[in-house]
C-alpha positions in Angstrom: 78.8 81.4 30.7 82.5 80.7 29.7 81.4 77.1 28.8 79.2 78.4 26.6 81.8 81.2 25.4 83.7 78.4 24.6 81.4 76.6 22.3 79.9 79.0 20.6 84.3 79.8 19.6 84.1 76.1 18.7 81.0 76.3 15.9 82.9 79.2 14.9 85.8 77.3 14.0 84.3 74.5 13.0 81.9 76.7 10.5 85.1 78.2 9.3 86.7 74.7 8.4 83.8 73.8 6.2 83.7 77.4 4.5 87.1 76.8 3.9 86.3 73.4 2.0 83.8 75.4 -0.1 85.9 78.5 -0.9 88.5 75.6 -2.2 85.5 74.3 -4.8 85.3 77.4 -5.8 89.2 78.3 -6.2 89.3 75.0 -8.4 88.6 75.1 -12.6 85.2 76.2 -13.1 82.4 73.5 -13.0 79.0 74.7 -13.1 77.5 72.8 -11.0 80.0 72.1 -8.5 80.5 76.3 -8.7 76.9 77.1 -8.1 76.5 74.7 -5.2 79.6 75.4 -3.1 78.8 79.5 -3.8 75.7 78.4 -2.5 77.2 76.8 0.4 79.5 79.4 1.5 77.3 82.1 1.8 75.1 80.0 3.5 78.3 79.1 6.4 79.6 82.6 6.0 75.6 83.7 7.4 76.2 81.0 10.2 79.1 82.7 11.1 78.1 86.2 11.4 75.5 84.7 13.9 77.6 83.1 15.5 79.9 86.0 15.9 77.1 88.6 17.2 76.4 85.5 19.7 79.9 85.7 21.2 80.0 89.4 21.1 76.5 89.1 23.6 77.9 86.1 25.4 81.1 88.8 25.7 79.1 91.8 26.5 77.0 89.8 29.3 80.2 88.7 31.4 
């Protein structure tokens, strides 16, 4: 169980890296199309992540 603990912390992170390359898109001047598809994109990672999280929080609530 802590092995897979430990990768569902992993996905996390790694989910958060890419958000993080989105939310810089969308810090940037405004380009439409660049906008709409990284917006796009990070809610899309930031709904992988709150799985993700209620997965560890099972995983957490198991052990």
């Amino acid at each position: 169980m802590i092995e897979r603990l430990d990768t569902l912390k992993a996905a996390r992170m790694r989910m958060i890296e890419e958000r993080d390359a989105h939310a810089k898109v969308l810090a940037a001047p405004f380009n439409r199309d660049n906008a709409e598809r990284a917006r796009m994109k990070f809610v899309e990672i930031q709904n992988v992540i709150d799985a993700i999280d209620r997965a560890i929080a099972g995983e957490q609530s198991v052990q």
